[in-house]
ROKE-123393 format. One record per residue (C-alpha): residue number from 1; residue in one letter; y, x, z. Coordinates in pm, 1 decimal. Each point is the difference from the previous one (the first is absolute). Example, Ala and Ser with C-alpha at 12.3 -4.5 7.8 and 13.67 -1.06 7.14 Angstrom:
REM ROKE-123393
<atom num="1" residuo="A" c2="-450.0" c1="1230.0" c3="780.0"/>
<atom num="2" residuo="S" c2="344.0" c1="137.0" c3="-66.0"/>
REM end
This chain:
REM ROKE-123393
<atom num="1" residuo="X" c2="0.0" c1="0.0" c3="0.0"/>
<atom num="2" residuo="X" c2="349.8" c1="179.7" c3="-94.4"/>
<atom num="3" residuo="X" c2="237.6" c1="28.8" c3="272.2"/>
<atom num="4" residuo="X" c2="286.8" c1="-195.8" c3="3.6"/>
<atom num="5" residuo="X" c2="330.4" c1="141.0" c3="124.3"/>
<atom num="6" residuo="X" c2="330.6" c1="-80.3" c3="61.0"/>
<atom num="7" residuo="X" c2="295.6" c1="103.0" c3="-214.4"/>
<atom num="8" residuo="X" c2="292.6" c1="144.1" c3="189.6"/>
<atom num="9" residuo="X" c2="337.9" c1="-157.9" c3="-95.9"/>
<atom num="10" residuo="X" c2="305.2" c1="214.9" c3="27.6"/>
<atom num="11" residuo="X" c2="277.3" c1="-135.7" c3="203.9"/>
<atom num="12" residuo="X" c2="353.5" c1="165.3" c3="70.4"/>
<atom num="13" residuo="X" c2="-55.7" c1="147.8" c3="353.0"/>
<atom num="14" residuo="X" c2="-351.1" c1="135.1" c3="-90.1"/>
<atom num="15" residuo="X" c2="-337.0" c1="-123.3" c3="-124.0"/>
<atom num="16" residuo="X" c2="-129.3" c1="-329.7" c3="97.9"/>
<atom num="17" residuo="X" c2="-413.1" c1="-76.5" c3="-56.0"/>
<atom num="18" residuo="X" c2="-68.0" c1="-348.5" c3="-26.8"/>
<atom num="19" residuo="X" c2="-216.8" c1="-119.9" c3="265.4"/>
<atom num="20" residuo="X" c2="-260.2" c1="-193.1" c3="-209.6"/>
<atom num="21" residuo="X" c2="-140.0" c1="22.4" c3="-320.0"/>
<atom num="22" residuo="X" c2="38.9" c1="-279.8" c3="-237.7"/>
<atom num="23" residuo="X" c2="-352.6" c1="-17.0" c3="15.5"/>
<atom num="24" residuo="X" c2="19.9" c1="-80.5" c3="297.3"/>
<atom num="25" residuo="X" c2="286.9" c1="-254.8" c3="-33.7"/>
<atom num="26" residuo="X" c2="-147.7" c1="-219.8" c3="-248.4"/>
<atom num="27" residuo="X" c2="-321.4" c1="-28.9" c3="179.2"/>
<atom num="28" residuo="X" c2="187.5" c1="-142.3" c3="350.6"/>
<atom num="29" residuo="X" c2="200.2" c1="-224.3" c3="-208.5"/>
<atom num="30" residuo="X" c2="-312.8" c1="-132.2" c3="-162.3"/>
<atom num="31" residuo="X" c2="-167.3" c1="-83.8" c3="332.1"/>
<atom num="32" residuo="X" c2="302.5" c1="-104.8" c3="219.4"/>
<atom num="33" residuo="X" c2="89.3" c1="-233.7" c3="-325.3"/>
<atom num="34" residuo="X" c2="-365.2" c1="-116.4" c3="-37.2"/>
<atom num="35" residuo="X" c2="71.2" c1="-82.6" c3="401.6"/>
<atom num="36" residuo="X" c2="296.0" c1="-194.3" c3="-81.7"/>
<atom num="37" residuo="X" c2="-117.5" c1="-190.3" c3="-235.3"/>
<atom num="38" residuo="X" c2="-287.2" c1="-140.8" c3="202.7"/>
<atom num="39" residuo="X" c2="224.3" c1="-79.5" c3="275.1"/>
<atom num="40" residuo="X" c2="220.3" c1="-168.7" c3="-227.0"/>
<atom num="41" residuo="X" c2="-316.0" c1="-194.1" c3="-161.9"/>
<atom num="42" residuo="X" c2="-133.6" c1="-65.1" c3="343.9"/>
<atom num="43" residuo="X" c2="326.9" c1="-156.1" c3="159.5"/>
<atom num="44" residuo="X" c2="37.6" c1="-200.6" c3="-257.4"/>
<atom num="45" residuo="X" c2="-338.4" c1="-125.0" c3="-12.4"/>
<atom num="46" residuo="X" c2="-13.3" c1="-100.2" c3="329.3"/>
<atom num="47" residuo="X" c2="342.1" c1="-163.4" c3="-15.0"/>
<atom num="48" residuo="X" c2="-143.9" c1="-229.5" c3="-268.8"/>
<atom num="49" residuo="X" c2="-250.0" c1="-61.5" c3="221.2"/>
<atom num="50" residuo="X" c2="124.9" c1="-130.7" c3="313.2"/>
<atom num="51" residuo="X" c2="292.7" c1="-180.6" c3="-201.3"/>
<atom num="52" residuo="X" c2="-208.6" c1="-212.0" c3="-221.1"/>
<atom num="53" residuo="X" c2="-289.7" c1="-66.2" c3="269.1"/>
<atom num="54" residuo="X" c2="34.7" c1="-287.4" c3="235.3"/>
<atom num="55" residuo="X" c2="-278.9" c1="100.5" c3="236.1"/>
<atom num="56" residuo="X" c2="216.1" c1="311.3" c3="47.0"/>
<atom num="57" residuo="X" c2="346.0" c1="-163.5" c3="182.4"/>
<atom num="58" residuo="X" c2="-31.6" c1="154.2" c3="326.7"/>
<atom num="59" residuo="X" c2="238.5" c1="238.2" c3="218.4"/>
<atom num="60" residuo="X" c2="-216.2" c1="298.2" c3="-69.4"/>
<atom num="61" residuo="X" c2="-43.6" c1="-46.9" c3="-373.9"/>
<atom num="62" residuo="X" c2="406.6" c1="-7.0" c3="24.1"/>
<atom num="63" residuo="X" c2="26.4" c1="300.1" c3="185.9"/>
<atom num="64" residuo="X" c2="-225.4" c1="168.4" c3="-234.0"/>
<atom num="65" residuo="X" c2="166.9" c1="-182.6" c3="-299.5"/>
<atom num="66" residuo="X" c2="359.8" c1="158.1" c3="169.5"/>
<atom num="67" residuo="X" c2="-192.0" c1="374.3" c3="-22.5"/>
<atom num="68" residuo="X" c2="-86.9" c1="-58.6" c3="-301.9"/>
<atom num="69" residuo="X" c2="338.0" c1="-13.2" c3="-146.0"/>
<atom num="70" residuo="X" c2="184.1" c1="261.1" c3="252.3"/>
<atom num="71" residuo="X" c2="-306.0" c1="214.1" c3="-145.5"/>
<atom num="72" residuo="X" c2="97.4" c1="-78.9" c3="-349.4"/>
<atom num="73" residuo="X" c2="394.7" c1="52.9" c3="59.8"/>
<atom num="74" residuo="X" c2="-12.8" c1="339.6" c3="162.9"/>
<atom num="75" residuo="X" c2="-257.2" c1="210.0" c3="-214.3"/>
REM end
């Protein structure tokens, strides 16, 4: 497997090496965006759920409806 390093960058006070290969950036933005998007998918799922069931009208299936969006609003 070749090694992969980073490439320094030349700033004005000196030489700055960048901290992570973009290797490694575009894998943890594939996997923390794969992450998000089931959260999004899953919060909205289970919104649809509880608002369209009747059996599901309760205080705790409001609470969890109420998490559901505060989840959804501050990713």
């Amino acid at each position: 497997m070749a090694e992969v390093t980073a490439t320094p960058v030349v700033v004005t006070n000196g030489t700055y090496i960048r901290p992570y290969t973009d290797a490694w950036v575009i894998a943890s933005t594939v996997f923390i965006s794969t992450f998000f998007a089931f959260g999004v998918c899953a919060n909205s799922v289970t919104i649809a759920v509880i608002k369209t069931s009747r059996h599901l009208k309760s205080r705790y299936y409001s609470f969890l409806l109420s998490m559901c969006f505060s989840d959804l609003t501050s990713g």
